[in-house]
VMD Tcl script that draws the C-alpha trace (Angstrom):
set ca {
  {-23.90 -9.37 21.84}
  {-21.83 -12.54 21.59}
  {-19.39 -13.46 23.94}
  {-16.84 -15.02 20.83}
  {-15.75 -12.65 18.48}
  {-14.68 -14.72 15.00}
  {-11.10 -15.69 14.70}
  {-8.27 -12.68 13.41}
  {-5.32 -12.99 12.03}
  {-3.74 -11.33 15.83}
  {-6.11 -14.72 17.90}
  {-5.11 -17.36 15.43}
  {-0.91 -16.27 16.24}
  {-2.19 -15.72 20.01}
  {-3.59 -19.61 19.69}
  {-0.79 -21.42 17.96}
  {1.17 -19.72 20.24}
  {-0.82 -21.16 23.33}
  {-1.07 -17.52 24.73}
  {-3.89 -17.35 27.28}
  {-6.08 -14.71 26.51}
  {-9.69 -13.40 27.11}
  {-11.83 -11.41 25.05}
  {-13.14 -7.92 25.55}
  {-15.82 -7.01 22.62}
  {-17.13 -3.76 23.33}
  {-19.09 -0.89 20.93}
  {-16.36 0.32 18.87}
  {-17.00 4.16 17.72}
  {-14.74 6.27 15.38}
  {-12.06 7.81 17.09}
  {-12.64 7.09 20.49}
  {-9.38 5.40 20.99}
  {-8.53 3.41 23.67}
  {-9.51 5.62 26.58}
  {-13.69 5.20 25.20}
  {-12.85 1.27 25.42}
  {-11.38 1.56 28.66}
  {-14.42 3.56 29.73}
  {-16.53 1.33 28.67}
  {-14.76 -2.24 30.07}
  {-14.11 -0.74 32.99}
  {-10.08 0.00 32.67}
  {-7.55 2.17 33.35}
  {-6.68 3.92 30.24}
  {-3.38 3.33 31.43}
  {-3.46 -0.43 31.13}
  {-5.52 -0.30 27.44}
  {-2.42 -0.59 25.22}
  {-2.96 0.94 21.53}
  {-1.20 -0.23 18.85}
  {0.40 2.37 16.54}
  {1.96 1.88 12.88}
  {5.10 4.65 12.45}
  {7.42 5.16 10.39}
  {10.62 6.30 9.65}
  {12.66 8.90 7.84}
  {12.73 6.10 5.01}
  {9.04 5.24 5.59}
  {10.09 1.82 6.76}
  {7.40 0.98 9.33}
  {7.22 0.25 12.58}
  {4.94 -0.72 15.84}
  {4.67 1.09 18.82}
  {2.89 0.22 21.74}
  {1.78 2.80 24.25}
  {-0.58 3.28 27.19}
  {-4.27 4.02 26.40}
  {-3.35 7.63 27.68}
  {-0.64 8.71 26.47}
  {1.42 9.95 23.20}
  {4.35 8.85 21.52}
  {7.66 11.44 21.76}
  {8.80 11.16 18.60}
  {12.04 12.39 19.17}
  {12.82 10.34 21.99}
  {11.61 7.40 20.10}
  {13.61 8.19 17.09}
  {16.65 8.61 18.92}
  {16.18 5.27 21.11}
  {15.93 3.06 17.77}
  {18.64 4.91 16.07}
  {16.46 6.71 13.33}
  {16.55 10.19 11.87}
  {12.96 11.00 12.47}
  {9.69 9.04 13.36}
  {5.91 10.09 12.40}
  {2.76 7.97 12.15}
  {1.84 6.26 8.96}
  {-1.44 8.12 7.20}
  {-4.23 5.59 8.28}
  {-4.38 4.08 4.59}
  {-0.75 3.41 4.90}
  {-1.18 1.58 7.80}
  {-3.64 -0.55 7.02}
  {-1.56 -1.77 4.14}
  {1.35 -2.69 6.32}
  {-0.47 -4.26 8.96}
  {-3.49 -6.05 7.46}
  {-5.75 -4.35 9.60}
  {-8.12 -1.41 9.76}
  {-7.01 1.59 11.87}
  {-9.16 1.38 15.38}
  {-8.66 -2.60 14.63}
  {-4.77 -2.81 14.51}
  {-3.18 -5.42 16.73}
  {0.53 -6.19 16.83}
  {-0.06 -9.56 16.33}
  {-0.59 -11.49 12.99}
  {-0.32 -8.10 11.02}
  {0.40 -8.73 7.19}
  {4.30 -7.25 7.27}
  {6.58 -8.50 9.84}
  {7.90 -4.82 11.50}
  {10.10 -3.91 14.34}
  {7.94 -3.73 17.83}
  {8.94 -1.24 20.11}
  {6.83 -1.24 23.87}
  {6.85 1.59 26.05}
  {8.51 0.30 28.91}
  {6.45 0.81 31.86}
  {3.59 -1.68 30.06}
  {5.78 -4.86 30.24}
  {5.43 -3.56 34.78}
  {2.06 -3.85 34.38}
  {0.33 -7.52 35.02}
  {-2.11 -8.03 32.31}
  {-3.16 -5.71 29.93}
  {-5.87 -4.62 27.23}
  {-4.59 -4.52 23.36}
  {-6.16 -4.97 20.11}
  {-7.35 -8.13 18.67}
  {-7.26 -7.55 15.08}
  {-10.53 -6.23 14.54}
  {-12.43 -2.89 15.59}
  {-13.96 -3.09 19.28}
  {-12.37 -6.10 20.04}
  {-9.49 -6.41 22.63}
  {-7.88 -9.08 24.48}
  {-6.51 -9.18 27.62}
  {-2.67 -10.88 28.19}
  {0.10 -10.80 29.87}
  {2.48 -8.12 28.24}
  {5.45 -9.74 28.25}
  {3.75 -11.88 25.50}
  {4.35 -8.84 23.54}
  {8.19 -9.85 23.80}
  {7.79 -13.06 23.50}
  {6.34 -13.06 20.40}
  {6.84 -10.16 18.75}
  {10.46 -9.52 19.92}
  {9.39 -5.99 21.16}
  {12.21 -3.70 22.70}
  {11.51 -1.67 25.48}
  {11.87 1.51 25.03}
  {10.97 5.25 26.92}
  {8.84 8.04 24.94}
  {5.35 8.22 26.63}
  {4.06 11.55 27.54}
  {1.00 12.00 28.82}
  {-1.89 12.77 26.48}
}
mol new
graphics top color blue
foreach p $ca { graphics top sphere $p radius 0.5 }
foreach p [lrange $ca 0 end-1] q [lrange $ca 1 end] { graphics top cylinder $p $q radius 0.2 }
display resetview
C-alpha cells in the first residue's frame, strides 16, 4: 500500500493552510466507522474524530464532530445552537452538501460552506484522527485546527455509544 494517498479537496485546504498533518491510509470497510479505523491504526476510538452532516428542522445542514465512540444528543445539540430539532442528513443528502462520500466525509474542503460544531472535550485532546476526504484515509492534526479553520464552536452532546 502507498504511503501518499492522492490529494482531496479536505489536504489541498489543510496545505494552503500550512496545517501540519500526517496521513493514516488504512482498509476502509462499509460501516465500520471510526472505531474499525481506530482498531486498525492503533487508536483510541476516543481520539478518531468522525465527521457527521446534520441537519436542522429547516434541513439547513450542519457538521458535527464527535469522538470515534460516541453519539450525538440531538436534543442537547439542538438546544446549544438554538434550533428546533437536529437529525442526520440521509447519506445521499450528505454527500451532496459536502462533496464527499459518506465513510469519506471530512470537515475540510467540503463543497457547501456549513456551520461546524466540535464536541468539546476533542479540542482537550492533543492531536487527533479525522477524515481526509476520501474513504480509509485519515489525518492526524492538532484539533484546534478544526477552529481555526473551520470556525467550529464548541459545544456538549456526546454520549457514549
Amino acid at each position: 500500500m502507498a504511503k501518499h494517498v492522492s490529494e482531496t479537496p479536505a489536504t489541498q485546504l489543510l496545505k494552503a493552510s500550512k496545517v501540519p498533518f500526517t496521513e493514516h491510509p488504512y482498509e476502509y470497510i462499509e460501516h465500520g466507522g471510526a472505531q474499525h479505523s481506530a482498531q486498525v491504526l492503533g487508536w483510541d476510538p476516543f481520539h478518531v474524530v468522525k465527521t457527521l452532516i446534520m441537519q436542522d428542522q429547516d434541513a439547513k445542514p450542519l457538521v458535527v464532530l464527535m469522538h470515534g465512540n460516541c453519539k450525538v444528543s440531538t436534543k442537547n445539540l439542538a438546544r446549544q445552537i438554538g434550533a428546533k430539532s437536529v437529525e442526520s442528513c440521509k447519506p445521499e443528502v450528505a454527500n451532496r452538501h459536502s462533496g464527499y462520500l459518506v465513510g469519506g466525509t471530512s470537515p475540510f474542503g467540503t463543497r457547501k460552506t456549513m456551520p461546524v460544531y466540535i464536541e468539546k472535550s476533542i479540542l482537550d485532546i492533543p492531536k487527533i484522527l479525522i477524515n481526509g476526504g476520501r474513504r480509509g484515509y485519515l489525518v492526524e492534526i492538532e484539533p484546534a485546527a478544526c477552529v481555526q479553520l473551520l470556525g467550529a464552536k464548541a459545544v456538549q452532546c456526546a454520549l457514549l455509544d
